[in-house]
C-alpha positions in Angstrom: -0.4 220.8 119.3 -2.7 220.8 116.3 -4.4 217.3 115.3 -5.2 216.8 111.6 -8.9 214.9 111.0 -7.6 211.3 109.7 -9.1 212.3 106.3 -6.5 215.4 106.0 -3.3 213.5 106.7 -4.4 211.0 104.0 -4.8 213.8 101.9 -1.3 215.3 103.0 0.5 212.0 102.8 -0.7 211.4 99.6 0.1 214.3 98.2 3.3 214.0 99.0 4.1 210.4 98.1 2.6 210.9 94.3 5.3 214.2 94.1 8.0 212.3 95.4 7.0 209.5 92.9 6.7 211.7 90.1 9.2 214.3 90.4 11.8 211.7 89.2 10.4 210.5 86.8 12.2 211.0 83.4 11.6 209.9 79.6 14.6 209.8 77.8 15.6 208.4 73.9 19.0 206.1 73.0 20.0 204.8 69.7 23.5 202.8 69.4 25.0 202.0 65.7 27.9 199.3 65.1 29.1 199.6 61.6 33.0 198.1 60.4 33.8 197.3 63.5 33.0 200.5 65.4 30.1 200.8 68.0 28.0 204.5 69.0 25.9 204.7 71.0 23.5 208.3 72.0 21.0 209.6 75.0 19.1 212.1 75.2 17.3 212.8 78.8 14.5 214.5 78.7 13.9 215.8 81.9 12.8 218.5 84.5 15.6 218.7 86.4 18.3 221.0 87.2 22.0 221.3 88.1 22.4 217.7 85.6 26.1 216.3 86.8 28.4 213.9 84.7 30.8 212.7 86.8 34.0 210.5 86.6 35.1 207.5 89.5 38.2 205.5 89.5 37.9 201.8 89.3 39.5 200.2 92.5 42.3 197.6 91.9 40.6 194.6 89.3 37.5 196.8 88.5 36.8 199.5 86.0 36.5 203.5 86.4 33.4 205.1 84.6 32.3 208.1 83.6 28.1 209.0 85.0 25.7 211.4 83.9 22.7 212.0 86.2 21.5 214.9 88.7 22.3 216.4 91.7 20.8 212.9 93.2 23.8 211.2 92.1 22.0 208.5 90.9 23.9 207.0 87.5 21.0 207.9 84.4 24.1 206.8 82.1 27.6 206.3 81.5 30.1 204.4 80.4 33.2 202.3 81.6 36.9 202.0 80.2 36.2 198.7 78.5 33.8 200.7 76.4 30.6 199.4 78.4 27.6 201.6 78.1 24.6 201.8 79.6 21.8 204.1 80.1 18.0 204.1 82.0 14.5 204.7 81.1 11.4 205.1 83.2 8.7 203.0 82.4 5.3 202.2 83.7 5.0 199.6 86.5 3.4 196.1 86.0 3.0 192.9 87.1 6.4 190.8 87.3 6.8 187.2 87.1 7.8 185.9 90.3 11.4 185.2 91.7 12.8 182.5 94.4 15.9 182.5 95.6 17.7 185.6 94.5 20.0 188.1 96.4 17.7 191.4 96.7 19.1 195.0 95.1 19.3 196.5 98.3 21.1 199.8 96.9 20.2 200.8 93.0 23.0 203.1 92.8 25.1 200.7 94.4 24.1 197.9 92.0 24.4 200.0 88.5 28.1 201.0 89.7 28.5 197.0 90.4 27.5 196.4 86.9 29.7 199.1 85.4 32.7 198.2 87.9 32.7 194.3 86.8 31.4 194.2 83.5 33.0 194.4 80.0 30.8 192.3 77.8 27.0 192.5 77.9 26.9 188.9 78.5 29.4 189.8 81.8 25.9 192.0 82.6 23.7 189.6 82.3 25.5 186.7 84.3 25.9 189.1 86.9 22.2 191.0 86.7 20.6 187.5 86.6 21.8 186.4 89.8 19.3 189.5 91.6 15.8 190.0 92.2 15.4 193.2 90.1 11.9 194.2 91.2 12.9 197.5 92.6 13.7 198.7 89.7 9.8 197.8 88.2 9.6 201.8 86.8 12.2 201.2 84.9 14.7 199.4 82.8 18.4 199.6 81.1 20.0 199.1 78.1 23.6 198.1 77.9 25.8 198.3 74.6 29.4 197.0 74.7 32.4 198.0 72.4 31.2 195.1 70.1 28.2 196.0 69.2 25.9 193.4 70.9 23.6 195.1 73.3 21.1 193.7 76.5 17.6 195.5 77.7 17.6 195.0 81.3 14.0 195.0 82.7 12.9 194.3 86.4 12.4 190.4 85.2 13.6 190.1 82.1 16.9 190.5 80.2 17.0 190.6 76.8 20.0 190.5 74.2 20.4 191.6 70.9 23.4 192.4 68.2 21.6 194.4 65.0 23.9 196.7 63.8 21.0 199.4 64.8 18.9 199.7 67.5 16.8 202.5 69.0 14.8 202.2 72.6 12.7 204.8 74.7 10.6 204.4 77.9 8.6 201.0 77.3 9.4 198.0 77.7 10.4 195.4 75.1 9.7 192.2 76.5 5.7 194.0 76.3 6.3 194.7 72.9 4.8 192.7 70.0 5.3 194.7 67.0 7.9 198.4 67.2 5.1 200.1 65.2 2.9 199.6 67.8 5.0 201.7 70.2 3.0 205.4 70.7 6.2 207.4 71.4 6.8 209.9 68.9 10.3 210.2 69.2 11.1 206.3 69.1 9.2 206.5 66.3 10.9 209.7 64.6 14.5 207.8 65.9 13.8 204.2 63.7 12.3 205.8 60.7 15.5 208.2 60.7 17.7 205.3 60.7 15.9 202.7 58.7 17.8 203.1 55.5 21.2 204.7 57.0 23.7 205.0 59.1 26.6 206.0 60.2 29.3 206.1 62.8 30.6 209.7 62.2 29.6 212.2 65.5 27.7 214.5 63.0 25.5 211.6 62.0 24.7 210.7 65.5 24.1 214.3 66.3 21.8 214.0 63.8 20.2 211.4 65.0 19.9 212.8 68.8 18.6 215.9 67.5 15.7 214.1 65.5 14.8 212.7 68.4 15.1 215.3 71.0 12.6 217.2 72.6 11.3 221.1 72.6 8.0 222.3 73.5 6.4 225.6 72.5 5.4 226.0 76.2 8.3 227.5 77.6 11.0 225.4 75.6 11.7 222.2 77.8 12.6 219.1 76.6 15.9 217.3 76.6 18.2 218.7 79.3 21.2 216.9 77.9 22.7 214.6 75.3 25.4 212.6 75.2 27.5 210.4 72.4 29.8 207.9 73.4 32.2 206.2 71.3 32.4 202.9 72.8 35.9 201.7 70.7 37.9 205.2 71.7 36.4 205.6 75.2 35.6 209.5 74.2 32.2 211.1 74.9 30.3 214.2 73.4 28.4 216.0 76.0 25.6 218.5 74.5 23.1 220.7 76.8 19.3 221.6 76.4 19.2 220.4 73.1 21.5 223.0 71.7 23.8 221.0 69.0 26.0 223.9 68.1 27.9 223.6 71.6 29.5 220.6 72.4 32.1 220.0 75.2 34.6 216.9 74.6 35.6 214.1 77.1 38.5 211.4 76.8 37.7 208.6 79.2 41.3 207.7 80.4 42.1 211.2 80.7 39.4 212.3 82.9 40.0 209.0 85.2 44.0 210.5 85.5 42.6 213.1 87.3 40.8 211.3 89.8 37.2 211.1 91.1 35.8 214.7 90.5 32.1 216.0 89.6 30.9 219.3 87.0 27.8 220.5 86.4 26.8 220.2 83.6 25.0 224.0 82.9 28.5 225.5 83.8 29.9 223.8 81.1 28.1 225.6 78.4 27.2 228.9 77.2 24.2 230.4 79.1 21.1 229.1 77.2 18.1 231.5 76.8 15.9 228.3 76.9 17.6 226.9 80.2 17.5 230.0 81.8 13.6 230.4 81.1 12.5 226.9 82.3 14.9 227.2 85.5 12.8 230.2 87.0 9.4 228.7 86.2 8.0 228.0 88.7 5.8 224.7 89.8 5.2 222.7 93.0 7.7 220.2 92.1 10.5 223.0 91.9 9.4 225.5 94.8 8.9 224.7 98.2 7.1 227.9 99.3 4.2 227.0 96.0 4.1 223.0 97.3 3.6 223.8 101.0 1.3 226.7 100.0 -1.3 224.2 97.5 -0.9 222.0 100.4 -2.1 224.5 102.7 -5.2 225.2 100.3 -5.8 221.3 100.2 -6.2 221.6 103.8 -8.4 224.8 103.9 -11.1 223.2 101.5 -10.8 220.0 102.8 -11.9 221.6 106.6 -14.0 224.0 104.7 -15.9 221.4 103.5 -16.0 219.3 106.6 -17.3 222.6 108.3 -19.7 222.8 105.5 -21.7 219.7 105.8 -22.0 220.3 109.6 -23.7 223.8 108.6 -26.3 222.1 106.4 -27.8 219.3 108.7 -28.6 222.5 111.2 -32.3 223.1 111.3 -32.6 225.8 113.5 -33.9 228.4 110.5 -37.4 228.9 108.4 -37.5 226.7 105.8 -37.0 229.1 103.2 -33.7 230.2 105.0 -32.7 226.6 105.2 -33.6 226.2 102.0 -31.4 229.4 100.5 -28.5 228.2 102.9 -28.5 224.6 101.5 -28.0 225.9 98.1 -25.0 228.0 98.7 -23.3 225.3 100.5 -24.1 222.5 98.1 -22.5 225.0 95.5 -19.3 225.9 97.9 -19.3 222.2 98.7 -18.8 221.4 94.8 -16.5 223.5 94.1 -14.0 222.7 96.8 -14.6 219.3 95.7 -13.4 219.7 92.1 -10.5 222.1 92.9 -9.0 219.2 95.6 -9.4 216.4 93.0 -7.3 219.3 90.6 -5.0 219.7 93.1 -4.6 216.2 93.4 -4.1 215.8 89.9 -1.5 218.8 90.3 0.4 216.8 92.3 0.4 213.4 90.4 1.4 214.6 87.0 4.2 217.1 86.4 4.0 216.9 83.0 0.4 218.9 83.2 2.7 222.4 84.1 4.9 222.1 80.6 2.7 220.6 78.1 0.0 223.0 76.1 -3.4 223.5 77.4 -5.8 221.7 77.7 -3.9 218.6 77.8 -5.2 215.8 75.9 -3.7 212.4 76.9 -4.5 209.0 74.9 -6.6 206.5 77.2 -6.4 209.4 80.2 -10.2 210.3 79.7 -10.5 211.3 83.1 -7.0 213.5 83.0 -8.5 214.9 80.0 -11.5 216.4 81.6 -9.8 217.5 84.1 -7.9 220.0 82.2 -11.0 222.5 82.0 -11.4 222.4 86.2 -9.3 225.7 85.7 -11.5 227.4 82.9 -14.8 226.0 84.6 -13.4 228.2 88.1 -12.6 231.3 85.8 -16.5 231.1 84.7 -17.4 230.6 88.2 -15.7 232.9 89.8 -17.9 236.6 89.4 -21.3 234.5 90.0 -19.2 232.9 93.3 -18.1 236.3 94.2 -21.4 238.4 93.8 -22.6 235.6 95.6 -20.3 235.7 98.7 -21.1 239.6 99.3 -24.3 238.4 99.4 -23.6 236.3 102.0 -21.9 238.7 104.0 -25.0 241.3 103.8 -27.2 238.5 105.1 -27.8 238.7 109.1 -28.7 234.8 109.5 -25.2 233.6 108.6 -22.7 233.4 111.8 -19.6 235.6 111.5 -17.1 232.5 111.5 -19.3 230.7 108.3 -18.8 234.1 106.2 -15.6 234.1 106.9 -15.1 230.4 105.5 -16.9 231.4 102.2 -14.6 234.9 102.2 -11.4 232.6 102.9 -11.9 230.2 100.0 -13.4 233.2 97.7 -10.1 235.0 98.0 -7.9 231.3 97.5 -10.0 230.4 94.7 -8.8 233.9 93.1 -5.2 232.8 94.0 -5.6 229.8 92.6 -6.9 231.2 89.2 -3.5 233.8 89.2 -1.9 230.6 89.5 -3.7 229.0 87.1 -2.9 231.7 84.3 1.2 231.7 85.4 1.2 228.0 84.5 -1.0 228.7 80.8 -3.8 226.6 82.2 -6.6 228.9 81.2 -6.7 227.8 77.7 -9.9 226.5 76.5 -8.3 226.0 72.5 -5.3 225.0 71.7 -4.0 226.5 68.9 
């Protein structure tokens, strides 16, 4: 059996915890709008996912049946109950939460949101029953609920706050953070209270309106909001719209669905094929093919012993100084290299967004993200002097066979890893 160096599992474990912690995450948009008596309330989830589900359950005898949007997870993004309860989730940044004594714990999150949807008709049924649980699992993110009256309730990890203006608009922050709304730095929170500061309207082709001002596309390769969905709180009917495309939408009525019993659609299959869809489904990235994550892993393990192997090579002595000196050089440069190329990779790995957003990236307050975002263009510059330099190393008789063939090895991954580089657009060194 192969042991790993301590260093490299940390590197592999790592690696894997900040993909399965990012992979999930998700940035999504709601608005609700009561007006003469009648309460609408829209999502748009803005994520890179595929196969999204909306699925329908039966409430047992004394509890409610609900309809769920989510993934193929099963974990409820959003949905609403008979008694017109809505409810939706945002991801939001982690921080530090007040303390709590004596609470029961939320053992199961999907268990718990269906607890809420399954009991609750009234927001204030929510929070009696949300404020009896330490919440703190749920520290990346929060909910907002909206009942058939209008009133509504942002449930954070620690906090629950309730509100009934006739408009309202969240996205992935958290209010109880919040100060001033023009403070907020999400454009289409932002785009979603300016369009509604001076109107509104219960009608579906205002909220449409009001979904698409606030959805999502980028010039990349088109991503953005996977799906959208309206619900009409007072008729128990929900409008079900995919990768923001507004000229398709597919029609639910709550009660009717529930006749049928518990069943599940994808959501994709429910719509006309989308040109769009069909392009972000077959790129390809680390966080949607297995053979691309296990092979950057690999390459995170052959610089990583490269460089281990390295350092070993440059404290040996046993050469004239102006071979030592010459060897040195090279190493210190191979040494470097791997060096910036595994922080890349690990930065791979911790942001998906970096894979569908323009290059180079620019980030507010991510200085270091920032710089980062030229690793790929400062290898493409290295890579002939790197090159010339390793069939140099191959000519030259005082190198052992096994240390050329470490410099050939990450030579030819560093040319893989620039292909890959220029399939994800990550060459760029203006955007335009």
């Amino acid at each position: 059996m192969i042991k790993l160096h301590p260093s490299l599992k940390i590197v592999a474990l790592t690696a894997l915890i900040l993909h399965l912690a990012t992979g999930h995450a998700i940035s999504c948009s709601m608005f609700k709008i009561t007006l003469h008596g009648k309460t609408m309330a829209g999502n748009n989830e803005d994520a890179w996912r595929i196969n999204s589900k909306i699925w329908f359950e039966k409430g047992a005898t004394g509890k409610y049946g609900a309809v769920y949007v989510g993934h193929t997870d099963m974990f409820p993004q959003g949905g609403m109950n008979e008694a017109g309860l809505i409810f939706d989730g945002f991801t939001v940044y982690p921080r530090q939460l007040k303390a709590v004594q004596g609470k029961k714990q939320v053992e199961n999150p999907t268990s718990f949101i269906k607890e809420l949807m399954q009991r609750c008709r009234s927001v204030e049924d929510v929070q009696r029953l949300a404020s009896q649980f330490d919440r703190s699992i749920f520290n990346n993110g929060i909910f907002l609920f909206v009942d058939n009256t209008g009133k509504y309730l942002v449930m954070e990890a620690d906090t629950l706050i309730t509100g009934n203006d006739s408009k309202y608009v969240i996205s992935n922050f958290c209010p109880s953070t919040i100060k001033n709304p023009d403070d907020v730095k999400i454009a289409r929170y932002q785009k979603g209270r300016a369009f509604l500061e001076n109107k509104a309207d219960t009608s579906l082709s205002f909220c449409t309106s009001v979904m698409d001002t606030m959805h999502q596309c980028r010039n990349k390769i088109g991503d953005g909001t996977l799906y959208t969905i309206i619900y009409d709180s007072n008729e128990g009917l929900i409008y079900l719209y995919f990768y923001h495309d507004f000229t398709q939408v597919v029609k639910f009525d709550l009660r009717e669905e529930l006749a049928k019993g518990d069943h599940v659609l994808n959501i994709p299959g429910l719509f006309p094929e989308n040109k769009e869809y069909l392009q972000f489904l077959h790129y390809l990235t680390p966080f949607n093919s297995v053979f691309l994550q296990l092979f950057l892993y690999f390459l995170a393990l052959v610089f990583v012993c490269s460089v281990l192997y390295w350092v070993v090579c440059y404290f040996r002595k046993n050469y004239p100084q102006d071979i030592n000196k010459q060897r040195r050089y090279t190493i210190v440069l191979f040494v470097l290299v791997n060096m910036m190329l595994l922080s890349y990779l690990y930065t791979l790995f911790s942001d998906q967004s970096i894979f569908y957003y323009e290059a180079p990236y620019s980030i507010s307050g991510k200085y270091l993200l920032n710089v980062s975002a030229y690793i790929p263009i400062v290898l493409l510059l290295l890579i002939i002097p790197v090159t010339i330099l390793n069939v140099k190393i191959i000519k030259q008789s005082f190198w052992m066979k096994i240390t050329k063939g470490v410099f050939t090895l990450n030579t030819v991954f560093y040319c893989a890893l620039l292909l890959l580089f220029a399939y994800w657009g990550l060459l760029n060194i203006i955007r335009f």
